[in-house]
N, C-alpha and C positions, 0 to 999 in steps of 0.2 A: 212604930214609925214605918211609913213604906216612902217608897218610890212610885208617885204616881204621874201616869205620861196619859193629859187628855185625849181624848176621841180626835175631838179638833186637829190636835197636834198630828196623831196617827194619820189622819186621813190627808193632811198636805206632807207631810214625810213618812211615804212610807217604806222606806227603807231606814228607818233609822235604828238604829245602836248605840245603845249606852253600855258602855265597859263600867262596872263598878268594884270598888276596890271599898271596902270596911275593916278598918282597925280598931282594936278596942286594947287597951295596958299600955298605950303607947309612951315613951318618953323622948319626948320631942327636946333638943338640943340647939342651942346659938348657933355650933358649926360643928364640923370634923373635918379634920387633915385631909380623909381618906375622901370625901365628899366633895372637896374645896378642888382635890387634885382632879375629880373625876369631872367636874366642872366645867374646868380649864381644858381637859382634854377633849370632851364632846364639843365645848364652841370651837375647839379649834380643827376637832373633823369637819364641820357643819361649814365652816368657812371654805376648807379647802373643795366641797362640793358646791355651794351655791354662790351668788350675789345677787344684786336685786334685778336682776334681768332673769335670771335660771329661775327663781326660789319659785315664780310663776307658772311656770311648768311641773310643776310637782302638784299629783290632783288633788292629794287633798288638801293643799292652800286653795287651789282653784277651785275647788267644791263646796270651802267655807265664803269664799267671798259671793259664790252664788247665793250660798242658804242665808247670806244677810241679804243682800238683794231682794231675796223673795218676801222678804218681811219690810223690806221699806227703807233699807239700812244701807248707807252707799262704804262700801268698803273701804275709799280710798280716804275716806273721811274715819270714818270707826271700822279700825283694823283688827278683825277676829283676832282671838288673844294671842293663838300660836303665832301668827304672820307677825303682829306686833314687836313680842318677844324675837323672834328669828331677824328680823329686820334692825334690831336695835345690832346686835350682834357682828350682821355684816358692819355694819358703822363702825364697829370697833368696842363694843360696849362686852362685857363678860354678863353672864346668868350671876344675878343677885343673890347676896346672901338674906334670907330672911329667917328661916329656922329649917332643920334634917328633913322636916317636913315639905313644908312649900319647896324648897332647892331640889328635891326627890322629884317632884313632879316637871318642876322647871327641865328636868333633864330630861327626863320622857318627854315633852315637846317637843326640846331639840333632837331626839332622833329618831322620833315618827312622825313629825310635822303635825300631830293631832292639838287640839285646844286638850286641856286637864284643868281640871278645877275642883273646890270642893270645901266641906264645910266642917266646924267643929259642931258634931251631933249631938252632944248634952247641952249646946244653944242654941239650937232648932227646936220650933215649937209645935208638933205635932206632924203632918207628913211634909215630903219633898214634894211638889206639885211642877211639870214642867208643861205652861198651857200659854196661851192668847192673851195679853192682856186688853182691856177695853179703855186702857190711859186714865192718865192724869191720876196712877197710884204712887203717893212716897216714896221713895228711895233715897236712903243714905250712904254716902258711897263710902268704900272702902279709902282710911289715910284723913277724910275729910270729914268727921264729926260733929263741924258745925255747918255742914251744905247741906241742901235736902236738892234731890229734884223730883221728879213725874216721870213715870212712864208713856210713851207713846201709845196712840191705838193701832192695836195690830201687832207688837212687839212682842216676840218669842219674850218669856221672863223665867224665870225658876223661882217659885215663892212658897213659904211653910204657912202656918194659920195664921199668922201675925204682919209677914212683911213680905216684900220682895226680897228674894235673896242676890237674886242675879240679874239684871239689864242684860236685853239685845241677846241672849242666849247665854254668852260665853264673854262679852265684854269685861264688864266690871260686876266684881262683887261688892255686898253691902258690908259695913266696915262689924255689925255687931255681932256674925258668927264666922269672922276668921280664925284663920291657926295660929295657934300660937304657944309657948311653951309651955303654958299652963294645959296645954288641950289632951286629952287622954284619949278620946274617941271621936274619930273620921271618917270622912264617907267622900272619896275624892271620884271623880267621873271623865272619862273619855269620851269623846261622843265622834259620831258618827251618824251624819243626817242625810249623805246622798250614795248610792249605790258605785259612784267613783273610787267610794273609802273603803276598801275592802275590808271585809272582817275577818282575814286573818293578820292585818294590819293592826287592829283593833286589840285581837287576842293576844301580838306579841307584846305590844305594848303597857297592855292591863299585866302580864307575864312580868314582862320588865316592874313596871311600877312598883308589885308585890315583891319584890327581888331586893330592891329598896329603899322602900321602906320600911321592911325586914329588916333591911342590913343600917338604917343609919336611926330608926326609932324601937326597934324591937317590938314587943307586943305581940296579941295575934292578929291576924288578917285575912281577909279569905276574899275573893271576887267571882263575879260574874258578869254575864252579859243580857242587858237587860232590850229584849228585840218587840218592835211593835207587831213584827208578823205573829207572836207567841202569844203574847199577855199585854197588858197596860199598867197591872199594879208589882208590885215588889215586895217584899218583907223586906227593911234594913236592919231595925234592931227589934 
């Protein structure tokens, strides 16, 4: 399985950066104390630094609301995934519990502003592809089972041999390779698509991430960064 980032892609971003983190033995868990508390305490640093006037001024929110822009996608409408998450939280909202897994990542949002996201790799079906779509492909959204919709033309996607994985970049995921407790092997990503997002932003965070997800699913793990200046394909598994 690789990580494949089209030409296409490369050549309207070319600064981008994928942080990638792979897990493999993982035992993924409903919650932990130690997790629940560490939760609680990042929305509540994240609070006492922003609101929804500040949160703006931070580039790389503003970096992502550009890179949906540039695909067609008006931010204020469809809110790249970190802003979303971050914005629920000024409101008052805490980071969700879903499983050691997803809440690992959740937290790493809240304290590099970056989008994270990512997939269960023994339900993926042959490579990661992150390319252009030419619309109107399937998509079943993550939570919604019986909806189907289309992709747009022109829409940044992430798709394996089979499906869409991921809408609009970093929006929503498709509901039939999420994490979950059964999941043993991961492949979660950081990204970085404008030269505003610095890569050593990137690196502390991919840092953090493997920190844990270490600490709250065990396994092994190992990460990299996957840059379009260097290569376009990837080894995952």
């Amino acid at each position: 399985m690789k990580l494949i980032i089209t030409k296409e892609i490369a050549e309207k971003y070319p600064h981008l950066r994928i942080g990638v983190l792979l897990g493999k033995g993982l035992l993924i868990q409903k919650k932990m104390d130690e997790l629940e508390k560490l939760k609680q305490q990042k929305a509540a640093d994240f609070r006492q630094k922003y609101n929804s006037d500040t949160l703006l001024s931070n580039p790389n929110i503003s970096a992502w609301r550009e890179i949906y822009r540039s695909f067609g996608v008006k931010p204020k409408r469809y809110k790249p995934t970190a802003e979303a998450l971050l914005r629920r939280l000024i409101k008052g909202e805490e980071i969700p519990t879903i499983n050691t897994a997803v809440d690992s990542y959740l937290v790493v949002e809240v304290e590099y502003l970056l989008p994270v996201g990512g997939y269960d790799l023994d339900k993926v079906s042959g490579n990661i592809k992150l390319r252009i779509s030419p619309g109107e492909e399937p998509f079943q959204p993550l939570g919604n089972i019986n909806q189907e919709e289309t992709t747009n033309k022109g829409e940044v996607i992430y798709s394996d041999n089979k499906q869409v994985l991921t809408r609009k970049w970093n929006f929503r995921d498709c509901n039939s390779t999420k994490i979950t407790l059964h999941t043993k092997t991961i492949g979660l990503f950081i990204e970085g698509a404008e030269k505003d997002i610095e890569t050593k932003t990137i690196n502390k965070s991919l840092e953090k991430l493997q920190e844990y997800i270490k600490n709250f699913c065990g396994g092994e793990t190992k990460i990299f960064i996957a840059d379009v200046r260097d290569e376009l394909e990837w080894v995952l598994l």
